[in-house]
MIDOGU-696313 format. One record per residue: residue in three letters; x, y, z of N, C-alpha, C, O in turn. Coordinates in steps of 0.1 Angstrom, whole numbers, plus 5000, padded with zeros to 4 digits. Atoms other than C-alpha are relative to their C-alpha. Last residue first. Layout:
N
ALAXYZXYZXYZXYZ...
This chain:
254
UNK501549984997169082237604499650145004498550175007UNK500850025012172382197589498850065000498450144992UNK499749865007174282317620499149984987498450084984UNK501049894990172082067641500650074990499750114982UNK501450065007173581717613499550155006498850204997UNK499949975012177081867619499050024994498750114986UNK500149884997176781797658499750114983499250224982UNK501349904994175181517653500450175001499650275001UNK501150015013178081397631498250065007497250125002UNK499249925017180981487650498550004992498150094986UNK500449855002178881337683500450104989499750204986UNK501649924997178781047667499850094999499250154990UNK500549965009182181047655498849995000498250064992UNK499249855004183881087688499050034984498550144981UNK500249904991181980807703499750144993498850224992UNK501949995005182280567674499650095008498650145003UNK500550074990186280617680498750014997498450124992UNK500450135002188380757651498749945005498049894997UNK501249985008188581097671499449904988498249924985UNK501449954998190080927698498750044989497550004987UNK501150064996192780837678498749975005497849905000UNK500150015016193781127662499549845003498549794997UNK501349945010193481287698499549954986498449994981UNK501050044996195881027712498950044995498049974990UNK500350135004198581087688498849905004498449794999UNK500450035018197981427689500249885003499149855007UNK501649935003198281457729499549954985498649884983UNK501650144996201181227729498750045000497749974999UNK500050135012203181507704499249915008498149875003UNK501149965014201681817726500049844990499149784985UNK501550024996202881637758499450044989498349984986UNK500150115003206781607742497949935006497249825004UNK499850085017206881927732499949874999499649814988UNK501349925010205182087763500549934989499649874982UNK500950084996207881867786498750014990497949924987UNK499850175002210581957765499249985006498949875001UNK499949995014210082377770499549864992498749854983UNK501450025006208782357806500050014990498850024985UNK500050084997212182427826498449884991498149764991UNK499050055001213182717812499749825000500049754990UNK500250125007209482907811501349894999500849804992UNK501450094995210383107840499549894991499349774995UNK499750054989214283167826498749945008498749835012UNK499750155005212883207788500349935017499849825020UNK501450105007210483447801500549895001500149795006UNK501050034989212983677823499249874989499749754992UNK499350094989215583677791499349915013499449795016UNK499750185006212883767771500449965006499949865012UNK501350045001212284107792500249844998500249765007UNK500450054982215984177799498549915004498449825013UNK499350085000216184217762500349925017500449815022UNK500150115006213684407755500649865006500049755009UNK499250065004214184657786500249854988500949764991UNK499350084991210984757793500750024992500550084982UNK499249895000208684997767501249985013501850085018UNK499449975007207284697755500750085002501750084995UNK498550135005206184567789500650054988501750074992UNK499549974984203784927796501049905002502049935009UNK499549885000202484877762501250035010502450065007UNK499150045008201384547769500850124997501950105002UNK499050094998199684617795501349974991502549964994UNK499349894991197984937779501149925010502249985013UNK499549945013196784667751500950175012501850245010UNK498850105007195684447780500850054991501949984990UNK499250014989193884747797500949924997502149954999UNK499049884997192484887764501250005012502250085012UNK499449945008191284537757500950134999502150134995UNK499250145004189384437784501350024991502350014997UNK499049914997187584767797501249934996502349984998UNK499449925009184784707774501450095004501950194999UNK500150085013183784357788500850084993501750044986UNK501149935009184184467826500850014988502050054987UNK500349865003187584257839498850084994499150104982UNK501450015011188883957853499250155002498950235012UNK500949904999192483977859498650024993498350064981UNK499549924996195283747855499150085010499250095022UNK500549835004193483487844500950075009501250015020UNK499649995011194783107851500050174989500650214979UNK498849985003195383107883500350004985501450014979UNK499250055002192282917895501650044995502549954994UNK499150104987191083197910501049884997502149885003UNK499249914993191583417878500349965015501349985022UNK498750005006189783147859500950055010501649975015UNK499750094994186883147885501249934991501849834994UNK499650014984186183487876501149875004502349895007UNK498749904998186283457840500649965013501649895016UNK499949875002183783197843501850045001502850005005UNK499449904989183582837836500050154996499850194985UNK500049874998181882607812500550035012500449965022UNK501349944998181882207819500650174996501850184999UNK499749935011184681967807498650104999497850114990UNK501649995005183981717833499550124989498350134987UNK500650165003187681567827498250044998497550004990UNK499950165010189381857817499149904998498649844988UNK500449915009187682157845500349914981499549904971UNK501649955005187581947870499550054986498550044980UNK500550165005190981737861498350085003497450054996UNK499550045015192682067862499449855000499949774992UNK500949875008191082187893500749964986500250034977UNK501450005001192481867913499250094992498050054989UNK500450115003195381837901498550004998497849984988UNK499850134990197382157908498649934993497950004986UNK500949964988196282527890500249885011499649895023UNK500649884998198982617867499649995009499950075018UNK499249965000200982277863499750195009500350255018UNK499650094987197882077864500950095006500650135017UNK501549974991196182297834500649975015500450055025UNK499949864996199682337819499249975004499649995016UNK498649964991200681907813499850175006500450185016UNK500250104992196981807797501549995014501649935025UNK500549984989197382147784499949925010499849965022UNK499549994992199782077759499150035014499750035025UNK499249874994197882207730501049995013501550105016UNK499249965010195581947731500550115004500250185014UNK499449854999193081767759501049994990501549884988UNK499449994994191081427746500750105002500850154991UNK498950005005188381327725500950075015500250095025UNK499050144998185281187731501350034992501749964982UNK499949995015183281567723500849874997501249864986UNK501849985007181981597758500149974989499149924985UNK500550174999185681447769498750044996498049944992UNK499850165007187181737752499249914996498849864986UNK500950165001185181997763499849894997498949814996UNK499650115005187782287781499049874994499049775001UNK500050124997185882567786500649894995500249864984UNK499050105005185982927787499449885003498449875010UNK500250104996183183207796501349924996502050004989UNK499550105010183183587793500149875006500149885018UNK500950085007181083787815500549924987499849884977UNK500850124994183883877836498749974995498049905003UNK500849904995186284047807498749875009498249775005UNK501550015006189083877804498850065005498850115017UNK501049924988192783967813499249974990499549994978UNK501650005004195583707803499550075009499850075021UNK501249904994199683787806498649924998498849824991UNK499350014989202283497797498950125011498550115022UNK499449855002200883367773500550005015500649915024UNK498949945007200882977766500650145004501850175003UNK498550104991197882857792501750064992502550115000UNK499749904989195683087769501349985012502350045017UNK498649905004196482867740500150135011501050215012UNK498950085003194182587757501050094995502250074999UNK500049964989191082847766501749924998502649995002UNK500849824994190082957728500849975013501650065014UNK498749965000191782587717500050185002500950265000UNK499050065011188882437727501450085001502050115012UNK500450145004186382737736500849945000501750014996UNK498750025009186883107743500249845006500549815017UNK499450164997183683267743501650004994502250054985UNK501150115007182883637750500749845001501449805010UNK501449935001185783867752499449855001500049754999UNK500650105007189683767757498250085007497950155017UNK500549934990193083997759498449914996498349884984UNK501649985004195483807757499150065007498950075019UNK501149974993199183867762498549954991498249964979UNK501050045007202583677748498950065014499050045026UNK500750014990206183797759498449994993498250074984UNK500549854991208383777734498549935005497849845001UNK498849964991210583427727499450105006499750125018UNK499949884998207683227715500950085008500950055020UNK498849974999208082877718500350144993501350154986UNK499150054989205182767731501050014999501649975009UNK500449954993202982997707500749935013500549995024UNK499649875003204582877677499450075011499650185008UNK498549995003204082527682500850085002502050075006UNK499850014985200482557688501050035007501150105017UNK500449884992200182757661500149935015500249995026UNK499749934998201882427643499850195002500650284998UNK498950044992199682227653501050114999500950205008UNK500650004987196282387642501449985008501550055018UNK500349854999197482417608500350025017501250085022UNK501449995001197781997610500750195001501950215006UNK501449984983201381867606499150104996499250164985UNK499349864995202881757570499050005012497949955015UNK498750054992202281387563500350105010500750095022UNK499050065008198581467553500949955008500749905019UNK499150044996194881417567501350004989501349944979UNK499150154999192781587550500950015005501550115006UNK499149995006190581907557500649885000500449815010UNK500150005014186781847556501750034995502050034983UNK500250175003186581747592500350014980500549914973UNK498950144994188582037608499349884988500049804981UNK498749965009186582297580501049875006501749804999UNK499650035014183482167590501449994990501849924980UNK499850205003183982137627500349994986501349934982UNK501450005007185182527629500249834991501049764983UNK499650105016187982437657498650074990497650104997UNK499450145004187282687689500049974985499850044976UNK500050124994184882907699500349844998499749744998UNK500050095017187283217695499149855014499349815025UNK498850065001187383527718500649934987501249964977UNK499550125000184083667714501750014996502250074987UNK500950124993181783977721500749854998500049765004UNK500149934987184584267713498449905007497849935018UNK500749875005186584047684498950075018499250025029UNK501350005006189083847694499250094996499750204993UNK501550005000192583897707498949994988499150014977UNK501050075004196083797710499050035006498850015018UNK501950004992198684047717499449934994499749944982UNK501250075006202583977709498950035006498950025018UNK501150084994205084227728498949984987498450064980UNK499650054990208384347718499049955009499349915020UNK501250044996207984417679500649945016501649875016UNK500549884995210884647665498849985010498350085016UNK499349934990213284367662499250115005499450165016UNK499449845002210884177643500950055011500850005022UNK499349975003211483787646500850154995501950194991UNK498850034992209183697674501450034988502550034995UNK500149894991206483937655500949955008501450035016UNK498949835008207283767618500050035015501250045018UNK498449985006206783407641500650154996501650214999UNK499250034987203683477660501550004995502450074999UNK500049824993202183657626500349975014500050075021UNK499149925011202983307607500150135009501250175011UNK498950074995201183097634501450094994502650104999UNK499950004987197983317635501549955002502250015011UNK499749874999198083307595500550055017501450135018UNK498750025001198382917598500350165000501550205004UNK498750074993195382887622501550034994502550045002UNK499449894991193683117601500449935011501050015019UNK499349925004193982887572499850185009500150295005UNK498950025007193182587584500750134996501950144999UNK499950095009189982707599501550004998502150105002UNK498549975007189282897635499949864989499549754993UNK499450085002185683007649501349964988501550024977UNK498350035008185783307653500349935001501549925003UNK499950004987181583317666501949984999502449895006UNK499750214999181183197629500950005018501749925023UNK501550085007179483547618500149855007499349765008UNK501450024989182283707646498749954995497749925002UNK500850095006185283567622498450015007497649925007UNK501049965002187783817633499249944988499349964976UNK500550025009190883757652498849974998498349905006UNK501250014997193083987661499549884989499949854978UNK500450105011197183957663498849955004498749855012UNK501550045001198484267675499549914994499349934982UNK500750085009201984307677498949985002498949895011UNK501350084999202784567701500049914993499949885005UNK499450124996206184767699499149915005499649835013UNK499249964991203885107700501449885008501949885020UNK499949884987201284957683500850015011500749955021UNK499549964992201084727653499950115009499650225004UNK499649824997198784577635500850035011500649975022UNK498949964990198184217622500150094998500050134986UNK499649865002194584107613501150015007501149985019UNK498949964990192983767613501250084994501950044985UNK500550014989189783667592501250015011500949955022UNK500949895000190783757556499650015015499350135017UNK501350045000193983507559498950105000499450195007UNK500850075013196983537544498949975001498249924992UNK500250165002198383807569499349964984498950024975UNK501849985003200484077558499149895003499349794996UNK500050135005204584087572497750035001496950085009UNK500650114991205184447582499449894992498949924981
């Protein structure tokens, strides 16, 4: 089995499982360059094993992930090649096997934005999400600015985007975006028993189903992820954006 490169995200297998944890609970998981690309790498080996028939994505057993770790986004350079960040995006929208999470605690930024991708989510109901873009003067990523609408209609996707407030579990699972909101420590063994319970399917019948639901939403997500970045790279430019960048940098100091 393919090893990750990163110390902070773990692949294991189970029973045609992939498991792809990850574990940074000092920095709440928050995600750097280089567990973004381990994350992207262990989506690929597990859509290319034959023995792997369901991806799992989880956190550790009080948090998900809360998103970017600012330091590490602001201190990596800009190059030609795309951002870490991008390509997991990449790799999780065009995933051939079936994608579950199972989600604890916070899941922030790109914590609630790669949830839109799977095809399963169960969270435990004292866990929270939030999209915070516009708090942060930047703009939705990951495609969501096309899945949020797509999932729940207009109006709850411009609540939860534009005033970029905390939400619960619960009110995921109304909106359509959770499956199943769940006590904290039952989260995991039921997603990992889900999953289980699809691996032992028909592989190939499985996929087939996915690509036919997702069919129509391949090219719209590729072409929303690319105007998203080009907006976000502006945004974050903006005196807004780098305010708060810099207040927020200036509190972790103190």
């Amino acid at each position: 089995m393919t090893t990750s490169n990163d110390p902070h995200i773990h692949y294991t297998k189970d029973s045609g499982v992939f498991i792809l944890q990850i574990d940074r609970p000092e920095k709440k998981n928050a995600l750097t360059a280089g567990m973004y690309l381990a994350l992207a790498e262990g989506v690929k080996a597990a859509d290319s094993d034959s023995e792997v028939r369901v991806i799992l994505l989880r956190g550790t057993a009080d948090c998900f992930t809360s998103g970017n770790d600012v330091n590490d986004f602001v201190s990596t350079p800009e190059h030609n090649t795309e951002r870490p960040s991008v390509a997991f995006m990449k790799a999780i929208a065009h995933a051939r096997k079936p994608l579950i999470a199972a989600v604890n605690g916070l899941a922030i930024g790109i914590g609630t934005t790669m949830l839109m991708h799977c095809d399963l989510v169960y969270a435990a109901k004292d866990s929270f999400l939030q999209l915070p873009f516009t708090r942060l003067g930047l703009c939705p990523e990951a495609g969501s600015s096309f899945l949020t609408p797509s999932i729940m209609g207009h109006q709850r996707a411009s609540e939860l985007l534009l005033l970029g407030d905390r939400f619960s579990a619960t009110k995921a699972a109304q909106y359509g975006l959770v499956n199943e909101a769940l006590e904290a420590t039952e989260v995991f063994p039921y997603a990992l028993g889900k999953a289980r319970e699809l691996a032992a399917l028909p592989g190939e019948a499985v996929q087939t189903s996915k690509h036919l639901l997702k069919r129509n939403q391949s090219e719209a997500i590729d072409e929303t992820i690319a105007l998203e970045l080009v907006n976000f790279s502006r945004l974050l430019q903006s005196p807004e954006a780098q305010a708060i960048m810099q207040a927020f940098l200036a509190r972790k100091k103190t």
